[in-house]
C-alpha positions in Angstrom: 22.3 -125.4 239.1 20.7 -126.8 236.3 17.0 -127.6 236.2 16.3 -131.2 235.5 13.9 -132.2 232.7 11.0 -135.0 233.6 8.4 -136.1 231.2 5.3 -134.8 232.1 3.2 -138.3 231.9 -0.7 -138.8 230.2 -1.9 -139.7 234.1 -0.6 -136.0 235.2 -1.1 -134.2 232.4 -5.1 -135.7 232.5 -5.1 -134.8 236.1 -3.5 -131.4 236.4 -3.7 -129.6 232.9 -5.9 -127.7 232.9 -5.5 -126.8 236.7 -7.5 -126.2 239.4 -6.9 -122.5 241.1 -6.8 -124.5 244.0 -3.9 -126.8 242.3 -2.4 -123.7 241.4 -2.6 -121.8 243.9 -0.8 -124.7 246.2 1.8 -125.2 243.6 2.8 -121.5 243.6 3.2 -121.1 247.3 5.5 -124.3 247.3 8.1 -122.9 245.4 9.2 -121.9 249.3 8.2 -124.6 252.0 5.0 -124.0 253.7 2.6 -125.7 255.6 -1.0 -126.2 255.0 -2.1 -123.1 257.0 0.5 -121.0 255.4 -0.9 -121.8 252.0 -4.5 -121.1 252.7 -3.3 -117.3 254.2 -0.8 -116.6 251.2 -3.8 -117.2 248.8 -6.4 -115.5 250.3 -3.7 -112.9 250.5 -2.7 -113.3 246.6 -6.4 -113.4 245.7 -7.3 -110.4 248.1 -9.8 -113.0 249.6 -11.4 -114.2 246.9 -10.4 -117.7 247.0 -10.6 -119.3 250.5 -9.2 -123.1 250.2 -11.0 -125.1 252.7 -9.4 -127.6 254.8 -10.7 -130.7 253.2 -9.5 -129.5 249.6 -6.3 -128.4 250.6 -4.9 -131.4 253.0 -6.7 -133.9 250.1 -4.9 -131.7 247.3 -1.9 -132.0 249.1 -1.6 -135.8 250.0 -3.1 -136.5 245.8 0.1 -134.0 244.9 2.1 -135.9 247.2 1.4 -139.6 245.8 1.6 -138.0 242.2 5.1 -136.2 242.7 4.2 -132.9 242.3 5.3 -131.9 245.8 7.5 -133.7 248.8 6.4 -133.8 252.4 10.1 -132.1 253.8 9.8 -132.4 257.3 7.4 -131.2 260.3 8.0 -128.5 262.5 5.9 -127.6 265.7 3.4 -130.5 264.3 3.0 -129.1 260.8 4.0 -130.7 257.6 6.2 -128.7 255.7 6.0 -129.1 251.7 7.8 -127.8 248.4 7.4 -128.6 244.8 9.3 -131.3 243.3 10.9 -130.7 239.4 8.0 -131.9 238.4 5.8 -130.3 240.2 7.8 -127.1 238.7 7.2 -127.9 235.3 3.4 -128.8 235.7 3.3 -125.2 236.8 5.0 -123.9 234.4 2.8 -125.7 231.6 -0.3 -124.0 233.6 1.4 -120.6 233.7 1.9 -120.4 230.2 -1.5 -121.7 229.3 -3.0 -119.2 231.4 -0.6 -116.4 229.7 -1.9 -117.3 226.0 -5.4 -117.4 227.4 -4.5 -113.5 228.6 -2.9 -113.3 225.4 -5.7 -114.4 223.3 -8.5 -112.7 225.3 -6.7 -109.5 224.7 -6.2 -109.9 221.1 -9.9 -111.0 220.6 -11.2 -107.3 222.1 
C-alpha cells in the first residue's frame, strides 16, 4: 500500500509544529484505534506516569484534531468513540518526530 502524500497546510503547521506532548502523545497512540481512556492509560504507561492527560485536554484535543484532519472518529463501541490518525495526521507526526530526533541529535553533539 502506498502512503499518500498531503500538503501539510500554514493553519496546521502554525497549530501543530512544534507539538504539544499532549498532541503527540494522542497522535502516537492512534496509529491503532483507541478511545479516549485508552489514550490517557497508554501514556501514562509510555511516560511511566509522568504525563497524566486530563479529560478536558484530551476530549478538546481530540474533537480540534478531529475538525483539523489529523484524526477520524471510526466508530463507537460500548459508548466510546474510537479514533485513528488520518494520512495527515501521520505526516504531522512524523514532521514532530523528526524534529524531536535533531533536537536529540543536536543536544548530543552540543555536550
Amino acid at each position: 500500500m502506498q502512503s499518500e502524500v498531503i500538503s501539510i497546510d500554514s493553519h496546521i503547521r502554525k497549530v501543530y509544529v512544534p507539538m504539544t506532548e499532549t498532541g503527540f502523545y494522542i497522535l502516537l497512540c492512534l496509529r491503532e484505534e483507541a478511545h479516549g481512556y485508552s489514550i490517557v492509560k497508554k501514556t501514562e504507561q509510555l511516560t511511566h506516569g509522568e504525563i497524566k492527560i486530563s479529560p478536558g485536554t484530551l476530549y478538546g484535543s481530540l474533537s480540534k484534531m478531529e475538525k483539523d484532519g489529523l484524526i477520524r472518529y471510526v466508530r463507537e463501541e460500548e459508548k466510546r468513540k474510537i479514533y485513528r490518525i488520518t494520512a495527515l495526521g501521520t505526516q504531522v507526526l512524523e514532521l514532530e518526530m523528526k524534529r524531536i530526533e535533531r533536537l536529540y541529535q543536536n543536544m548530543r553533539e552540543a555536550t
